[in-house]
C-alpha positions as CSV (number, residue, x, y, z in Angstrom):
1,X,-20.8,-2.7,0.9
2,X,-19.5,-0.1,-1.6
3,X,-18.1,-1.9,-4.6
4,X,-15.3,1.4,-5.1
5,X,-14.1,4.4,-3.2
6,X,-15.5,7.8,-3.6
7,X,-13.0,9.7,-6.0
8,X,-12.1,12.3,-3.9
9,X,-11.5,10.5,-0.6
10,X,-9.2,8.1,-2.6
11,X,-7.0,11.2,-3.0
12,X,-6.7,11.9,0.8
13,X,-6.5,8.0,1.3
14,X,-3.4,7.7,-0.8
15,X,-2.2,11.4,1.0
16,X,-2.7,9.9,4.9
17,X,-0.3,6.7,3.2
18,X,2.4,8.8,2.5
19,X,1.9,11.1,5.4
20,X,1.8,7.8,7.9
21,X,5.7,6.8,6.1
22,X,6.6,10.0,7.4
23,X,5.9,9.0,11.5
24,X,8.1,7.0,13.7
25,X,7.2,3.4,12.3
26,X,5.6,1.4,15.1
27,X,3.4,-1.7,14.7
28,X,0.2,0.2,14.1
29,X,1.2,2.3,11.5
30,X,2.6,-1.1,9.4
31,X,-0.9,-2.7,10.4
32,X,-2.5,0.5,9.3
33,X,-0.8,0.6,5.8
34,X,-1.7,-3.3,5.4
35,X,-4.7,-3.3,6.1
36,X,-5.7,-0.5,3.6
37,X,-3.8,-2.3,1.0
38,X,-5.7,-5.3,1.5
39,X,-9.2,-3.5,1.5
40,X,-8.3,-1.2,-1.7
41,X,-7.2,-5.0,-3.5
42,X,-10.7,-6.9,-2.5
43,X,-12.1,-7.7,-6.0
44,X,-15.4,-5.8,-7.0
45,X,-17.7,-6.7,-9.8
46,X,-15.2,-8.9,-12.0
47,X,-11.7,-9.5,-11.5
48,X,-11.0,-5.3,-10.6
49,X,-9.8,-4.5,-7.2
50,X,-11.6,-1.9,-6.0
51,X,-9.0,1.1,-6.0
52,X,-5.4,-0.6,-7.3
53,X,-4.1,3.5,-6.8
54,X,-4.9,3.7,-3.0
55,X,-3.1,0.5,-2.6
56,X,0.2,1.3,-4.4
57,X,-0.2,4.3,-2.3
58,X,0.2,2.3,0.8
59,X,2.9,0.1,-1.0
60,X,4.8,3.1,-1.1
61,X,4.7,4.5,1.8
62,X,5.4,0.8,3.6
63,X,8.7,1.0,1.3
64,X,9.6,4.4,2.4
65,X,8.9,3.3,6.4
66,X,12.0,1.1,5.8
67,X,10.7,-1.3,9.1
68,X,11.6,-5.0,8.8
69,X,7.9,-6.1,9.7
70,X,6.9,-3.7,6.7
71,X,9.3,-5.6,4.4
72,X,7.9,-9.0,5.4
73,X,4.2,-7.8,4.8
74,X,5.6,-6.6,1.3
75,X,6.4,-10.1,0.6
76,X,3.4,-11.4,1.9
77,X,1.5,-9.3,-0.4
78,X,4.0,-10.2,-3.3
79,X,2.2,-13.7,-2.9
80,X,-1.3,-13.2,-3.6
81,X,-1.5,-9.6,-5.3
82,X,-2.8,-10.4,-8.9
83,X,-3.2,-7.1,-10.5
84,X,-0.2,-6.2,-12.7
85,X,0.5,-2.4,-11.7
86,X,0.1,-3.4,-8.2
87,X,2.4,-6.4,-8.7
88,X,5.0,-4.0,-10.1
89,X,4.6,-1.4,-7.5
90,X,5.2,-4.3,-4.5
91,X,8.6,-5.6,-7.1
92,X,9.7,-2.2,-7.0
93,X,9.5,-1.2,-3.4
94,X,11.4,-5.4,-2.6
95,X,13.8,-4.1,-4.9
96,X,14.7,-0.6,-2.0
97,X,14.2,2.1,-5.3
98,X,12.7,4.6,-2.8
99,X,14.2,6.1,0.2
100,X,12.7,9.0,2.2
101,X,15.3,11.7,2.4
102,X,16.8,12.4,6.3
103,X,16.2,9.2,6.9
């Protein structure tokens, strides 16, 4: 299993997040967002997740989807995220700070 993402995919990783905020939200694309948040906060060597950035990413863009099932999966994660910017990033997108213009 690779312990961390390959630098330059976690760039288009964190580019397909935001791009999938921009769809009609649906089921899949909230499962979609989730479940690469959870798989970019699985702990590596140590108490690191593997990529924290890929998963504030998807943080994002399930803040900017503005679907009720993606709120409830923010506060899900809100319960067992550990790692302080990611912690900050799922406070910030509970709080509505970010709204996708024309929306």
């Amino acid at each position: 299993m690779n312990t961390c993402f390959d630098a330059y995919n976690s760039h288009v990783l964190r580019g397909l997040a935001w791009t999938l905020s921009l769809l009609p939200t649906g089921p899949d694309i909230v499962d979609a967002l989730v479940g690469l948040v959870e798989t970019s906060m699985e702990q590596r060597s140590g108490d690191v997740p593997r990529a924290p950035h890929v998963a504030e990413a998807g943080i994002v863009a399930l803040a900017l989807t503005g679907d009720v099932a993606a709120r409830a999966e923010l506060e899900t994660l809100r319960g067992w995220v550990t790692h302080k910017g990611t912690l900050l990033r799922v406070d910030k997108a509970l709080g509505g700070t970010w709204t996708l213009v024309g929306r």
